[in-house]
VOGUBA-362030 format. One line per 2 residues: number of its first residue (from 1); their letters; for each residue x, y, z of C-alpha. Coordinates in steps of 0.02 Angstrom, whole numbers, plus 50000, padded with zeros to 5 digits. Layout:
BEGIN
NUM) A) X:Y:Z  ...
END
This chain:
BEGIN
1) XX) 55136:54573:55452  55044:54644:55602
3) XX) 54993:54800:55701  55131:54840:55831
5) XX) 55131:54962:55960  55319:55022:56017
7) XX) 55294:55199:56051  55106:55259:56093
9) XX) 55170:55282:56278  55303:55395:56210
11) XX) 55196:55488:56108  55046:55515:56254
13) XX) 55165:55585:56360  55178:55761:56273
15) XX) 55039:55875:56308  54957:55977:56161
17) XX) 54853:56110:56153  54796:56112:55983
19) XX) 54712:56274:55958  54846:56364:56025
21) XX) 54947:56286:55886  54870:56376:55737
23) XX) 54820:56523:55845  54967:56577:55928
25) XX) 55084:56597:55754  55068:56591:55578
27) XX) 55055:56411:55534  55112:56434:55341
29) XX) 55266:56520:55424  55293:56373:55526
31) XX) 55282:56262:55433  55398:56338:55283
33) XX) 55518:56347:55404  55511:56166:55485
35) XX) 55521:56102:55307  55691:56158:55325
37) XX) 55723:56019:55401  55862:56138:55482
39) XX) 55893:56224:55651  55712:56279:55677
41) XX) 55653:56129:55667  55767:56008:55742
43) XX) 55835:56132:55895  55719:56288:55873
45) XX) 55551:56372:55954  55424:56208:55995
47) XX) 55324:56334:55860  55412:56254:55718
49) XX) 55444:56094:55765  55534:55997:55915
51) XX) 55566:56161:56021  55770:56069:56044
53) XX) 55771:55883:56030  55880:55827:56157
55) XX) 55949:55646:56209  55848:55612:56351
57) XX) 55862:55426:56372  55670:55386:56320
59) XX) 55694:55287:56174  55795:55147:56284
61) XX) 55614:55054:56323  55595:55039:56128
63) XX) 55753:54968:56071  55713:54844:56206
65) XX) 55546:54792:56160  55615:54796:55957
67) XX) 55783:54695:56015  55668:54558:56122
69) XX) 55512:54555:55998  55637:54536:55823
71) XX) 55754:54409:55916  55891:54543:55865
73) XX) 56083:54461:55917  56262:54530:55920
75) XX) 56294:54564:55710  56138:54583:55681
77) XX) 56095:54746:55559  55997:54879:55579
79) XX) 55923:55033:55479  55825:55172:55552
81) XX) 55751:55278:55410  55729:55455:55450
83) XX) 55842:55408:55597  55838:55611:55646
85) XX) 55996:55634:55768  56003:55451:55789
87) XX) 55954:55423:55971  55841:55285:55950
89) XX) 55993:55209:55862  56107:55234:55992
91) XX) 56009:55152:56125  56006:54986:56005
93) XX) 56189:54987:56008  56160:55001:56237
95) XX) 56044:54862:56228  56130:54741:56134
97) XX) 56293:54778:56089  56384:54713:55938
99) XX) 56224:54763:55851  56269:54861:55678
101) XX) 56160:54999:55662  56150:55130:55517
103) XX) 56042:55284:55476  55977:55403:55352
105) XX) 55880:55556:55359  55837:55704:55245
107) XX) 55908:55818:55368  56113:55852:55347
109) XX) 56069:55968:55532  56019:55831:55604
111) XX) 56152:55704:55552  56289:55840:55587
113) XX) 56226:55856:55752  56176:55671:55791
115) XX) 56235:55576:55926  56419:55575:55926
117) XX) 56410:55395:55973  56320:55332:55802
119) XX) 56354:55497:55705  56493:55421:55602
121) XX) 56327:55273:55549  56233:55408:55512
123) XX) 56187:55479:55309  56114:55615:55244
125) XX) 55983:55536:55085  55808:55523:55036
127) XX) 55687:55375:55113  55624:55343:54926
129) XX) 55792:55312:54847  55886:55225:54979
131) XX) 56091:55196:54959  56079:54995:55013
133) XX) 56116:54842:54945  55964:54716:54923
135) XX) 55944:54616:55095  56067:54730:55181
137) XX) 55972:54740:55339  55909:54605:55485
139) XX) 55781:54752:55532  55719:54896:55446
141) XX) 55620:55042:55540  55543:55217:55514
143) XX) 55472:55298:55644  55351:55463:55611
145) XX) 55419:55483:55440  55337:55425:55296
147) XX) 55197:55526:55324  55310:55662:55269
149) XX) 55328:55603:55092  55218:55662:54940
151) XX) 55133:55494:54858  55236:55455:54719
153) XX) 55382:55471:54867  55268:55363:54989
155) XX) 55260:55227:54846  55435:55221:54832
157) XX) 55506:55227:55009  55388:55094:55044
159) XX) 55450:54977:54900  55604:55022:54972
161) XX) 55597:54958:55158  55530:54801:55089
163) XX) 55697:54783:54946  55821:54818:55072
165) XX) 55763:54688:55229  55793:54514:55241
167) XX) 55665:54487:55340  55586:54621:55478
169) XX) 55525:54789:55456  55413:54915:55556
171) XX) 55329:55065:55529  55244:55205:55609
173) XX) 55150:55339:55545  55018:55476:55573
175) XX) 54833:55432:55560  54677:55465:55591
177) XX) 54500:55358:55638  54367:55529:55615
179) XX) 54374:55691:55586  54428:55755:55765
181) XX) 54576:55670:55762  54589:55726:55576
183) XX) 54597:55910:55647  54695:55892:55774
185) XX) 54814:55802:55651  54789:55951:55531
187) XX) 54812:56058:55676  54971:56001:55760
189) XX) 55078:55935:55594  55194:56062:55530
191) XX) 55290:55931:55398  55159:55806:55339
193) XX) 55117:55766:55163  54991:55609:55172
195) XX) 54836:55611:55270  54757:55433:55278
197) XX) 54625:55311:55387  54692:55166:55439
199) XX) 54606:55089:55274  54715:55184:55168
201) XX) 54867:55154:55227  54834:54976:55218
203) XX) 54792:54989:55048  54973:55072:55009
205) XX) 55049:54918:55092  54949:54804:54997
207) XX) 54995:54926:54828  55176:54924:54874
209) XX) 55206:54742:54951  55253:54805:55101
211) XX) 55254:54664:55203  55328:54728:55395
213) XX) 55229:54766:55544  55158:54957:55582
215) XX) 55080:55050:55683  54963:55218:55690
217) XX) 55013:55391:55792  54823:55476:55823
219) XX) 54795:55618:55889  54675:55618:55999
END
């Protein structure tokens, strides 16, 4: 178990003006209608969530890292919770190929317009109640998604992650180390549920026996 960082780069890339956030629309409105976990979201105005997530190609550097780091090979299995419209999964299957990937999300937009490449891997479900054998999976990731879970869902997902792996999993979620990065957090998040320090989320880990590596998102 250790502190990995896979996607930081990605995630300093986009420029945020926070104020502007909760100043230029109603943020109850947005977020009602990002909770939706529909069109508005997903493909919408960038005021209620992604502003039209499109494949772009940047998740390609973090399959590779994951693939070289996890000593990932051909028939190896992998399961992307809260997978969204599966690019990240996709790219595995570029990287290495004979890699089995599946994925789940909440969202039945985003699997029906996933990736027609992985779409038919793809499942509509809930993180906290996952539709998997025990030891299905060679590596087990969520990526900016259990953050969105109330804490009796938190509890569960994470029990989850650690039932269905053989052996890897990975984690990233939303965080923050004082209280400016607590507003900006509070500021930018349409979807989140749980708000914790770096202290606390190691104490669900350690409550859960989650056992995989993580890492933080922090808005800075």
């Amino acid at each position: 178990m250790a502190y990995l960082d896979f996607i930081s780069s990605l995630h300093k890339k986009t420029a945020r003006d926070y104020l502007a956030r909760v100043n230029e629309f109603s943020k109850a409105e947005a977020a009602k209608l990002a909770k939706q976990w529909a069109y508005d979201y997903w493909d919408g105005d960038r005021k209620t969530g992604y502003g039209g997530m499109r494949y772009d190609g940047r998740w390609r550097v973090v399959a590779e890292a994951m693939v070289k780091h996890y000593g990932l090979k051909p028939g190896d299995k992998v399961l992307d919770i809260g997978c969204g419209k599966g690019f990240l999964l996709y790219e595995f299957t570029q990287v290495l190929p004979g890699l089995v990937v599946a994925g789940l999300d909440i969202s039945s937009y985003a699997v029906e317009n996933a990736k027609e490449e992985v779409k038919p891997y793809l499942r509509v479900g809930a993180a906290h109640t996952l539709p998997f054998e025990n030891r299905s999976f060679d590596l087990v990731i969520s990526l900016n998604t259990l953050h969105n879970l109330q804490c009796f869902e938190l509890d569960g997902a994470l029990r989850e992650m650690e039932r269905v792996s053989k052996a890897h999993k990975y984690l990233v979620v939303e965080s923050y180390r004082n209280e400016e990065e607590k507003a900006n957090l509070l500021y930018w998040q349409l979807t989140c549920e749980s708000f914790y320090r770096p202290e606390a989320w190691q104490w669900w880990f350690d409550r859960t026996g989650y056992s995989g590596d993580w890492s933080y998102i922090y808005f800075e």
